[in-house]
Backbone as CSV, one residue per row, in Angstrom:
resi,resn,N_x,N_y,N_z,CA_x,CA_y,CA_z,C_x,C_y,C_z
1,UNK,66.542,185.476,42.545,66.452,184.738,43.775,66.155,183.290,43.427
2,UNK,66.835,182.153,43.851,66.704,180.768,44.141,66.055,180.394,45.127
3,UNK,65.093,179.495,45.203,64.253,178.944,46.428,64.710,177.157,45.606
4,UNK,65.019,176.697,47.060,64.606,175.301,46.741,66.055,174.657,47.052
5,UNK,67.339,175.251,47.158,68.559,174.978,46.672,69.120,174.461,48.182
6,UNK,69.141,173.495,48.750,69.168,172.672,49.679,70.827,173.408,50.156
7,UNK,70.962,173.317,51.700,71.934,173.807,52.690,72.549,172.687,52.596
8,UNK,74.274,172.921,52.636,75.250,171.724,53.409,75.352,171.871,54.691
9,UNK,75.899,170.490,55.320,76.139,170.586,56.418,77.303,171.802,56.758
10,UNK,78.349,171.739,55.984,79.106,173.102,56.617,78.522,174.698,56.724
11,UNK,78.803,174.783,57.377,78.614,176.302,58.257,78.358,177.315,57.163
12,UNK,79.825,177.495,56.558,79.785,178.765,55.335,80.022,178.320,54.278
13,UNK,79.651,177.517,53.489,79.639,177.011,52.051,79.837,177.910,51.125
14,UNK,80.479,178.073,50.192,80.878,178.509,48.905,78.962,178.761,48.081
15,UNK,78.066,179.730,47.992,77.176,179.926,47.555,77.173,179.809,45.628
16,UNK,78.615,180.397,45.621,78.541,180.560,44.477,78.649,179.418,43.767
17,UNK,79.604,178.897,44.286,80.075,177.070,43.410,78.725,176.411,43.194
18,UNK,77.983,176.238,44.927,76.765,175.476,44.774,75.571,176.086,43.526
19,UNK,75.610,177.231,43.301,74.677,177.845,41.972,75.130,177.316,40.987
20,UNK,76.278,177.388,40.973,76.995,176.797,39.378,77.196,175.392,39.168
21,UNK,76.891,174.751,40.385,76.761,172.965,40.396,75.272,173.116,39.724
22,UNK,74.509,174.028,40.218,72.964,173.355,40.104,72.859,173.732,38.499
23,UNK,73.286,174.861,38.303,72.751,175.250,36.873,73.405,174.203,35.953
24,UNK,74.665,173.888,36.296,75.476,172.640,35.342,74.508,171.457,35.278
25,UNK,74.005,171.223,36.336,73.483,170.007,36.536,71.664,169.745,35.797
26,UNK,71.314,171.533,36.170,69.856,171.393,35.437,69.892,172.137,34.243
27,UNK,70.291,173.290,33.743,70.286,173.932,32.332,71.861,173.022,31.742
28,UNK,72.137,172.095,31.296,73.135,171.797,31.045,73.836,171.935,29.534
29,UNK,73.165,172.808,28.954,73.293,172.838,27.790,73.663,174.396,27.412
30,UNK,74.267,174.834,28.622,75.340,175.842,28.530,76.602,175.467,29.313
31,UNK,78.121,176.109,29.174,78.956,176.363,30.005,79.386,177.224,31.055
32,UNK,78.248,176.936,32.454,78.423,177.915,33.482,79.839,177.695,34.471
33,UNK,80.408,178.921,34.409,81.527,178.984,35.257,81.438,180.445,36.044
34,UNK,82.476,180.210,36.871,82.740,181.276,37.714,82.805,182.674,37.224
35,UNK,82.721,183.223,35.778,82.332,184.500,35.484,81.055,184.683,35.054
36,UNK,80.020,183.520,35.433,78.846,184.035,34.886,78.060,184.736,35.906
37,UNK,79.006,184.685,36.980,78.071,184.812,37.840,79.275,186.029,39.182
38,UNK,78.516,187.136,39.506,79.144,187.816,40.435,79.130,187.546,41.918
39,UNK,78.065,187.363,42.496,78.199,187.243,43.429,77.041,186.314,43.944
40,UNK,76.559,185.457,44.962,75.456,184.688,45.343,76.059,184.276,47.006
41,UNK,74.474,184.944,47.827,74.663,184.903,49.311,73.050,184.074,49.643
42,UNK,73.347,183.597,50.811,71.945,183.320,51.456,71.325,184.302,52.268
43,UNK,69.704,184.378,51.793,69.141,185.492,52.805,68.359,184.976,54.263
44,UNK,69.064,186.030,55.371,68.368,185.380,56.681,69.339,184.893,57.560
45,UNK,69.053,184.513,58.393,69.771,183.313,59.501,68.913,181.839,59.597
46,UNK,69.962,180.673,59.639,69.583,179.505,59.825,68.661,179.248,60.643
47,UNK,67.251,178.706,60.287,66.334,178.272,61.549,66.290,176.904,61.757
48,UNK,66.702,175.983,60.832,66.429,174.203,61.275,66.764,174.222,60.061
49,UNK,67.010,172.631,60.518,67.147,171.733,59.033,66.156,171.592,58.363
50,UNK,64.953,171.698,58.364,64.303,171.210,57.246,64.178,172.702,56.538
51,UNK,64.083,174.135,57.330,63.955,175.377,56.046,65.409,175.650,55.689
52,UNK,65.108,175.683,54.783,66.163,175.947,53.110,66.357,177.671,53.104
53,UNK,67.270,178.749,52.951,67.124,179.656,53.088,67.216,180.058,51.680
54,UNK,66.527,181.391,51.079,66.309,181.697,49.863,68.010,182.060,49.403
55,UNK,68.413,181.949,47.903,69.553,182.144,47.669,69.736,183.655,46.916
56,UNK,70.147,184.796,46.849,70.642,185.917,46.180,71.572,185.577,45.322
57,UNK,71.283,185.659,43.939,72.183,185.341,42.877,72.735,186.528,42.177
58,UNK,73.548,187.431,41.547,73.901,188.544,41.258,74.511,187.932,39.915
59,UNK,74.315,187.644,38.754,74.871,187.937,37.410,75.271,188.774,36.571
60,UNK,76.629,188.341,35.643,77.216,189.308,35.450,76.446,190.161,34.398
61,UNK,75.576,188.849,33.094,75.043,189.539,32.157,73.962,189.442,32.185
62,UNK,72.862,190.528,31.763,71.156,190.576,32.071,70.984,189.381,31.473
63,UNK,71.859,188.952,30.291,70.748,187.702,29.389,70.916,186.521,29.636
64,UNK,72.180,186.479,31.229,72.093,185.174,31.751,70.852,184.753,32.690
65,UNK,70.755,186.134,33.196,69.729,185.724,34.360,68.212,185.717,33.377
66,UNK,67.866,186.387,32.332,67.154,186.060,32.223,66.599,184.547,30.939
67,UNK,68.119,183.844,30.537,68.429,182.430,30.239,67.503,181.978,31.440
68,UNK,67.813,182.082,32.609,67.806,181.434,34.105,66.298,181.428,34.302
69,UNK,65.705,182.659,34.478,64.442,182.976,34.517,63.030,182.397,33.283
70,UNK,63.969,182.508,32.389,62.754,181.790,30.668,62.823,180.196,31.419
71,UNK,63.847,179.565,31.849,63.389,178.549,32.562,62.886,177.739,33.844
72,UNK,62.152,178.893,33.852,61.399,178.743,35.372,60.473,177.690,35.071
73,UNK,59.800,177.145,34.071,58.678,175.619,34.310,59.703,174.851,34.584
74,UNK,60.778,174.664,33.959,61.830,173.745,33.965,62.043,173.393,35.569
75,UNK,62.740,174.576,36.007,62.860,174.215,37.478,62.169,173.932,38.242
76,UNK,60.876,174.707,38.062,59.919,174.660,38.865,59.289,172.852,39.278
77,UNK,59.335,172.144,38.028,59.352,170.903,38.662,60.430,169.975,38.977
78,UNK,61.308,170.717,39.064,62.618,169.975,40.012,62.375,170.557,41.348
79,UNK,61.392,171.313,41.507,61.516,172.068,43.032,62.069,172.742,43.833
80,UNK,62.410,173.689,42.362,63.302,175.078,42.378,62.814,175.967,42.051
81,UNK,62.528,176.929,42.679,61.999,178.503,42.007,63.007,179.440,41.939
82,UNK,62.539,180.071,41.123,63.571,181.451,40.551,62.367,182.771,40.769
83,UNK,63.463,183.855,40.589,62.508,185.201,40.325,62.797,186.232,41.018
84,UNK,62.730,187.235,40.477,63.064,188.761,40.926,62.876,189.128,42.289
85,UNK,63.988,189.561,42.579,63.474,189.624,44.385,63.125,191.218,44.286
86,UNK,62.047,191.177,45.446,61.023,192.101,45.285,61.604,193.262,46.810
87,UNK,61.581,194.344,47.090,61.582,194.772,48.440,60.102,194.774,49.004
88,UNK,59.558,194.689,50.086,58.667,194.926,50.840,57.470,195.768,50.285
89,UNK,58.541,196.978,50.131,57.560,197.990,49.291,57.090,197.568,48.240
90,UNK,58.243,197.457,47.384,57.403,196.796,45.622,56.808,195.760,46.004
91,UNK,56.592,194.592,46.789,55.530,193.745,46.858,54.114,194.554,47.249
92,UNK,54.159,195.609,48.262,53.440,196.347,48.717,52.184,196.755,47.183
93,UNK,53.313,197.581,46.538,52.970,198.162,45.629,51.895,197.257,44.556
94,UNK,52.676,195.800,44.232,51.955,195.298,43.217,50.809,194.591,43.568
95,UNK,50.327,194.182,44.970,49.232,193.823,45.490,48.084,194.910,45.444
96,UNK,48.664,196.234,45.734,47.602,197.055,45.887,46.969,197.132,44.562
97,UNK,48.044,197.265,43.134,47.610,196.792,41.560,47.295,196.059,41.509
98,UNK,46.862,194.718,41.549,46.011,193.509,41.239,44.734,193.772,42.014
99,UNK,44.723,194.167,43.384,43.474,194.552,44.508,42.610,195.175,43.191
100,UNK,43.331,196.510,42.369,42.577,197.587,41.638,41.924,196.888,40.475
101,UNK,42.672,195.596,39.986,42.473,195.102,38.400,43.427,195.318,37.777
102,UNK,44.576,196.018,37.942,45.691,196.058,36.865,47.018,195.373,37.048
103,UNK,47.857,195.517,36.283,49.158,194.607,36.301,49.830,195.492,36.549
104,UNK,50.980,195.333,36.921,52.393,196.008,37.461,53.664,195.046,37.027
105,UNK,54.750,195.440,37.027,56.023,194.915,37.172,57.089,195.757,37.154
106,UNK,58.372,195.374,37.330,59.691,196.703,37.228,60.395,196.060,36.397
107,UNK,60.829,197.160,35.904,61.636,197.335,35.039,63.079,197.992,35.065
108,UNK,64.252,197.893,34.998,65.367,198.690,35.744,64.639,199.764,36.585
109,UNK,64.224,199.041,37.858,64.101,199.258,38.959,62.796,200.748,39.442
110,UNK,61.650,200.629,37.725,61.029,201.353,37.892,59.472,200.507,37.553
111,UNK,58.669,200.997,38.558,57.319,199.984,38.077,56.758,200.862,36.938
112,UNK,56.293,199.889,35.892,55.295,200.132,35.020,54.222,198.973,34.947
113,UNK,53.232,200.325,34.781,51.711,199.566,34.805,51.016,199.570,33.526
114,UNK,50.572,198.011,33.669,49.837,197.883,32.112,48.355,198.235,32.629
115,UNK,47.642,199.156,31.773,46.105,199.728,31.843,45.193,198.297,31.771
116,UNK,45.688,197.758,31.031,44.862,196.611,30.437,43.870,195.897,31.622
117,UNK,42.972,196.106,31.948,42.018,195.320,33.351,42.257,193.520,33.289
118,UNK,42.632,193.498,34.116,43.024,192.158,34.812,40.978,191.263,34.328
119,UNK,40.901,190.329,33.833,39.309,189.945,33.270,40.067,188.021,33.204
120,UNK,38.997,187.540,33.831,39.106,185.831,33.506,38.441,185.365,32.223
121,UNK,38.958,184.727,31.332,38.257,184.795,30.126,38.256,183.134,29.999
122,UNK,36.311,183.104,29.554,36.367,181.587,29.639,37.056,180.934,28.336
123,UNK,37.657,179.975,28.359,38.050,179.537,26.549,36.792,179.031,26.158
124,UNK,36.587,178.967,24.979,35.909,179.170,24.170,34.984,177.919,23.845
125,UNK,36.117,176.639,24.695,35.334,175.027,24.214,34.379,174.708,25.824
126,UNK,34.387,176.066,26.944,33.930,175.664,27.796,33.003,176.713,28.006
127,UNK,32.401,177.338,27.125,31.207,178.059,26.792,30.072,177.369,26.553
128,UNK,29.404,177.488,26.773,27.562,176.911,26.192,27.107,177.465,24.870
129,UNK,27.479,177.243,24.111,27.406,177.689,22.436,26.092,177.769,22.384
130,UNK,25.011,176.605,23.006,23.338,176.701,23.117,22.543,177.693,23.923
131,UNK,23.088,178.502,25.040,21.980,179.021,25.369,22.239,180.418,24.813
132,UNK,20.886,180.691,25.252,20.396,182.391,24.671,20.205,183.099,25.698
133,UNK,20.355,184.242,25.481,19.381,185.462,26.299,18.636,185.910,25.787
134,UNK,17.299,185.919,26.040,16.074,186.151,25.728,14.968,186.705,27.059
135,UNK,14.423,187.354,26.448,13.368,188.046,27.654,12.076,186.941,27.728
136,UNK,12.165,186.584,29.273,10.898,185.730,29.457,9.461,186.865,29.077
137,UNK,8.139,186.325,28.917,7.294,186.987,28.396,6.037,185.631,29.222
C-alpha cells in the first residue's frame, strides 16, 4: 500500500503509470516499467481535494515489493508511506499482541508470533553508572 501519492485532476487516471512515474522518479536507480508491476487501484471513494486516497499496488515479483518496502526511510521523508495492507481483522489481531507484550506479523498470509516480551531498554550512555542500591540502615 502507498499513502502520500497525490490525485489528478482527471476522474480515472491510469494508477499504474502514476506508481511507475513515482518509483522512476524516487528509487531511480532501477528500471521500473510496466511488468514490474500487475496491477495498482485506489482504495475508497473520493472525499475532497485535500484527502489523498491510499494506493493498492500488486507486484509481479516478491523482491520488488520488498526493494519498495527496504525503502521505506527513504520515502518516508518525501511524504510517502509504504506497507503491507492489513485486513481489519489482522490489525485486530496485532493490537491485541502488543496490548499482551508480544510481537506479531504475517507471513504468506499467516501470523507468527515472536515470544520474545516487548521491554524498553535504556542505552547504556543514558544510565547512571553512579548510583547504587543499597539498603538504608
Amino acid at each position: 500500500m502507498a499513502i502520500g501519492i497525490k490525485e489528478e485532476e482527471k476522474q480515472f487516471q491510469d494508477s499504474k503509470a502514476l506508481v511507475l512515474k513515482v518509483l522512476a522518479k524516487v528509487l531511480h536507480n532501477r528500471n521500473w516499467d510496466d511488468r514490474h508491476i500487475v496491477r495498482a487501484h485506489r482504495l475508497g471513494q473520493k472525499k475532497g481535494e485535500e484527502h489523498t486516497r491510499p494506493l493498492i499496488v500488486r507486484f509481479l515479483h516478491d523482491i520488488d515489493k520488498m526493494y519498495v518496502l527496504g525503502k521505506r526511510d527513504k520515502l518516508k521523508k518525501l511524504g510517502l508511506g509504504v506497507g503491507n495492507e492489513l485486513t481489519a481483522f489482522q490489525r485486530k489481531e496485532l493490537q491485541e499482541l502488543r496490548e499482551k507484550g508480544k510481537r506479531g506479523f504475517y507471513r504468506n498470509g499467516r501470523l507468527r508470533i515472536d515470544e520474545t516480551p516487548l521491554t524498553r531498554v535504556t542505552p547504556p550512555h543514558r544510565q547512571d553508572q553512579h548510583s547504587t542500591c543499597s539498603p538504608r540502615g
